[in-house]
C-alpha atoms as one frame of an Amber mdcrd trajectory, in Angstrom:
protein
  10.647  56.907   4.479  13.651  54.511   5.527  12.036  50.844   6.095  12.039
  48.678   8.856  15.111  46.310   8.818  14.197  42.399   8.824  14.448  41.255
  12.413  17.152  38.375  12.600  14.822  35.560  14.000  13.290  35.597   9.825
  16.371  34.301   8.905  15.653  31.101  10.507  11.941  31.088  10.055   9.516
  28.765   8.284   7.977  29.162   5.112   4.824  29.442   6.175   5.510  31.898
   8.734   7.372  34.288   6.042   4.406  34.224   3.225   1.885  35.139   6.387
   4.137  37.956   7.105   4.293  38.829   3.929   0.677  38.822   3.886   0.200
  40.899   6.430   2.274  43.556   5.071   5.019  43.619   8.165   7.257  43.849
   5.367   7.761  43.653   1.798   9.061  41.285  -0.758  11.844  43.530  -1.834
  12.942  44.119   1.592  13.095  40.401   2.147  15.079  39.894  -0.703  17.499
  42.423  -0.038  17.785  41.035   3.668  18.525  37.623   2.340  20.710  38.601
  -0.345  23.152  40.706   1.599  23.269  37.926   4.427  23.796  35.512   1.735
  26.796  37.523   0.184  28.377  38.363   3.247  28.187  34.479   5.106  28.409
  32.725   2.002  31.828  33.073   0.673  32.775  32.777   4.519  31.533  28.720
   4.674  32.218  28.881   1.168  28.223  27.989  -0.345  28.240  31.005  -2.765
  28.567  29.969  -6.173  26.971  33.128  -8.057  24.453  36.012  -6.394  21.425
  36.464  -8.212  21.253  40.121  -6.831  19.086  41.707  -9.341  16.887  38.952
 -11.036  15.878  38.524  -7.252  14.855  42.000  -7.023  13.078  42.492  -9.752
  10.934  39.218  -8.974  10.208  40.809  -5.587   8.494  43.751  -7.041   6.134
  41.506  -8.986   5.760  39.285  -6.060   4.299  43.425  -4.118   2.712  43.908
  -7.002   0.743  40.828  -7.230  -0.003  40.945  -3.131  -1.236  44.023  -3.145
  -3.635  43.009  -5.618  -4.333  40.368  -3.262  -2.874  37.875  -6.455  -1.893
  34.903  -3.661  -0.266  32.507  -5.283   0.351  30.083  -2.881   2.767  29.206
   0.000   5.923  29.466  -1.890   5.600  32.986  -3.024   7.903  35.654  -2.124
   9.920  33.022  -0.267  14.092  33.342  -0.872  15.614  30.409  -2.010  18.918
  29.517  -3.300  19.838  26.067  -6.396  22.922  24.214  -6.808  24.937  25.024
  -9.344  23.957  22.623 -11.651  20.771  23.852 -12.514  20.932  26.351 -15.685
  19.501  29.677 -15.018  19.678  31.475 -18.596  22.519  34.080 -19.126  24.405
  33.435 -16.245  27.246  30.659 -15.572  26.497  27.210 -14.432  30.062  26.150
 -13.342  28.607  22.432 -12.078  31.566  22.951  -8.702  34.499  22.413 -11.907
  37.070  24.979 -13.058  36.595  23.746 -16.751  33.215  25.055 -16.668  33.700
  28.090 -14.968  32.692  30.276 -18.167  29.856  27.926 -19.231  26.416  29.534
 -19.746  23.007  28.290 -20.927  20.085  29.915 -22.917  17.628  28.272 -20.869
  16.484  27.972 -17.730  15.622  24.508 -15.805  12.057  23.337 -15.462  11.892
  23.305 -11.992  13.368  26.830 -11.627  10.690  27.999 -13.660   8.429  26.292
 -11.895   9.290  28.177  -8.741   9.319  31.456 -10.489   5.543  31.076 -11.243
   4.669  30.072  -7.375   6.364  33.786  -7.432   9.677  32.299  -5.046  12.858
  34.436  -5.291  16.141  32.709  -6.623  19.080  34.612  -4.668  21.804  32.726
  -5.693  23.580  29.497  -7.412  24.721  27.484  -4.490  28.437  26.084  -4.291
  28.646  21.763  -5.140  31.786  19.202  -5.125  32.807  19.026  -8.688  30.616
  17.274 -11.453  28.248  16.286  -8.084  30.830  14.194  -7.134  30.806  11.954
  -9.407  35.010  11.223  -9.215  35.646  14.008  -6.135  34.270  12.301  -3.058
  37.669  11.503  -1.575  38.524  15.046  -1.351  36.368  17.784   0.343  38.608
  20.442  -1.562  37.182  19.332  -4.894  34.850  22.260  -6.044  35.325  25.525
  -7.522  34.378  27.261  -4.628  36.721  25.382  -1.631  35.602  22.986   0.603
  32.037  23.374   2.162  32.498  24.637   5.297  29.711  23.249   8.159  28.262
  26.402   9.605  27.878  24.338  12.794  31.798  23.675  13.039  33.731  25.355
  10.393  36.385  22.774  10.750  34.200  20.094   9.567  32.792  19.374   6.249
  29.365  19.923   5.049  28.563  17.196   2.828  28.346  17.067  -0.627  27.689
  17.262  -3.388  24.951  19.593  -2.325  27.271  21.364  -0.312  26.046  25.230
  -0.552  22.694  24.236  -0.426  22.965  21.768   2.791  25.107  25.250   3.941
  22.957  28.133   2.865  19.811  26.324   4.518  21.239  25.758   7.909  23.036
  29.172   8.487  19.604  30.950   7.293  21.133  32.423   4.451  18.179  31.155
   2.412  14.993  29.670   3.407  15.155  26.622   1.335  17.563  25.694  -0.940
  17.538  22.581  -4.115  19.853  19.886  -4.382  20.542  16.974  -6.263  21.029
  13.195  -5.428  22.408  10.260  -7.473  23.506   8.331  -4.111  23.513  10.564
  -0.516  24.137  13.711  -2.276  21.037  15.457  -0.125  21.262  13.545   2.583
  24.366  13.547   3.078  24.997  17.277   3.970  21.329  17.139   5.438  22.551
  15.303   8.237  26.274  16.678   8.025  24.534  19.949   8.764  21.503  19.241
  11.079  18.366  19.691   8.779  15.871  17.815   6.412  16.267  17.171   2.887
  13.639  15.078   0.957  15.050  12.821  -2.076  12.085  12.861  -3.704  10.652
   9.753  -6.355  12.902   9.072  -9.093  11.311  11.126 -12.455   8.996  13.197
  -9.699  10.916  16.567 -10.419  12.038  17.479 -14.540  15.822  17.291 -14.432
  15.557  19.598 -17.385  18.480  21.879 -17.369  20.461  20.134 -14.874  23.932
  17.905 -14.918  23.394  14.458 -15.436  25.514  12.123 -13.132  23.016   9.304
 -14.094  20.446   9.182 -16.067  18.786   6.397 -14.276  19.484   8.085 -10.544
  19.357  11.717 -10.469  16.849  13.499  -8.525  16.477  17.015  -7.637  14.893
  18.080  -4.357  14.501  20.486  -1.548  16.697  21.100   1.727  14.982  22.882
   4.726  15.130  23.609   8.403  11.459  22.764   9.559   9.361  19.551   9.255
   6.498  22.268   8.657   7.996  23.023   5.829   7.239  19.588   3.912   3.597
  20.987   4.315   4.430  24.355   3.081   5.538  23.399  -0.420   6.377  20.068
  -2.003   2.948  17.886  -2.211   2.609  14.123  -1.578   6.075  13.664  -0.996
   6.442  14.562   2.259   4.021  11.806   3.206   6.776   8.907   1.825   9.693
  11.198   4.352   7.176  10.513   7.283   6.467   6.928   6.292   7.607   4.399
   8.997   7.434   0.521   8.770   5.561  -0.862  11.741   5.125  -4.073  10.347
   5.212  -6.601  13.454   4.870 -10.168  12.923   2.254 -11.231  16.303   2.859
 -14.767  15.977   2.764 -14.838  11.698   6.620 -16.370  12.421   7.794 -14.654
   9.306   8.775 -10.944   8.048   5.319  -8.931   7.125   5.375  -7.366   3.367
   4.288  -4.026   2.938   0.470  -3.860   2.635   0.199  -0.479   1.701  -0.468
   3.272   2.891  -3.274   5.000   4.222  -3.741   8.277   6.180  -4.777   7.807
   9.928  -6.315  11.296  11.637  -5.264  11.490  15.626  -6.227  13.266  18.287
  -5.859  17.352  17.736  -6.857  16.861  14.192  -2.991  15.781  12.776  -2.654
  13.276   9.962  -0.145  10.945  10.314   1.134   8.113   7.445   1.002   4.746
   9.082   1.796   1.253   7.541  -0.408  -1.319   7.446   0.520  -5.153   6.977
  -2.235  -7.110   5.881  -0.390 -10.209   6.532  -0.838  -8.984  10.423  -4.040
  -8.675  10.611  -4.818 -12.246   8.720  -2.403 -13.570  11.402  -5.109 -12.168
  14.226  -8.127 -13.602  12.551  -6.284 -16.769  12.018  -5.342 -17.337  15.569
  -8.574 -16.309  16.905 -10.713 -18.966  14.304  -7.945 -21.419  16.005  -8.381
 -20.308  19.518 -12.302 -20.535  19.433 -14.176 -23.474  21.056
């Protein structure tokens, strides 16, 4: 029997709203991944985010990820969900160009940590994801500098997307995967993030392994996810997306200087949503301090 094809609007859907469907059986891993993969290949050389498809692996990850749901094995929000990594990320027996001619034949025995990672929360790598050269470490002049051609911005093809996390930034926000990884030494997700009209998280320095990825700098790298959706800082990637909703609110009321940072805490609103707020201690001292001076 000839199965349902994936309605476009999943293309552009949340994570969360994916693994329920997948879930609830409306269709199967394997059909999501071929969905994804042949949207992928056919838009991705197009805006020029396609570094290598990841075809097969995918597929056979999909029919463990049926397997495992119809054994009711859950595990968790990531799983089944189509994702795509810069190419600087190893992925074992396959080439990891890092956006540079001269390593257009490199390959790696091993796979990095936080692709691994992924595979056991049961998420489907589709495809390495087109970069600027070396991350851009000596290529930022020149949006023509990677392997692949200039990132094209699926919004306005004659702009650029970004970079260095060019196919990612691109992949994510023409829904040719749901969320994608990137790295950043200095703007290198949020950069094309903005460039290309979604979120990308630069997470804590040393949060993520950087095991089996390019160093730029030792001392700045960070890898991370790009995604469409605020849900989706919920869906997947822990405490961090508290520190992207973090806002400084500081105000002086009458202190006459600049309030330091006095620390997080979790507030719960009205309709049961948690939001990060920032307290200053300093402002609140100022309060008691002007009301001891205002009493009779």
């Amino acid at each position: 029997m000839a199965s349902k094809p994936i309605p476009d609007d999943i293309f552009f859907a949340s994570i969360t709203e994916i693994n329920q469907k997948l879930k609830a059986k409306e269709f199967s891993a394997v059909e999501l991944a071929k969905a994804f993969s042949d949207r992928l290949e056919t838009l991705g050389p197009h805006y020029n985010a396609l570094s290598l498809s990841l075809r097969q692996p995918a597929h056979r990850e999909a029919k463990d990820v049926d397997d495992d749901m119809k054994r009711e094995r859950f595990r968790g929000p990531l799983q089944g969900i189509p994702y795509g990594a810069k190419d600087l990320l190893a992925y074992a027996k396959h080439p990891t160009t890092w956006g540079a001619r001269p390593y257009a034949g490199q390959v790696f025995d091993y796979t990095a940590t936080v692709l691994k990672k992924l595979n056991k929360h049961g998420s489907l790598l589709l495809g390495k994801l087109a970069m600027v050269e070396l991350a851009g470490g000596p290529s930022y002049r020149y949006a023509s500098a990677s392997l692949t051609g200039p990132g094209l911005n699926p919004w306005d093809p004659t702009r650029w997307s970004g970079g260095s996390s060019s196919g990612s930034a691109i992949a994510v926000a023409a829904g040719l995967v749901t969320f994608a990884l990137g790295s950043e030494t200095s703007g290198s997700i949020l950069t094309p993030s903005a460039f290309c009209g979604i979120t990308g998280l630069r997470p804590t320095y040393g949060l993520v392994s950087r095991h089996g990825a390019m160093a730029l700098s030792w001392t700045l790298d960070k890898i991370g996810p790009l995604y469409r959706r605020r849900r989706r800082r919920r869906s997947g990637f822990g405490r961090e997306k508290l520190l992207l909703r973090a806002r400084l609110r500081a105000r002086s009321q009458g202190s006459g200087g600049w309030l330091c940072a006095g620390g997080f805490r979790r507030r719960r609103r009205s309709g049961g949503a948690r939001r990060l707020r920032q307290g200053a201690r300093n402002a609140a001292l100022a309060r008691r301090l002007s009301e001891r001076n205002q009493a009779p």
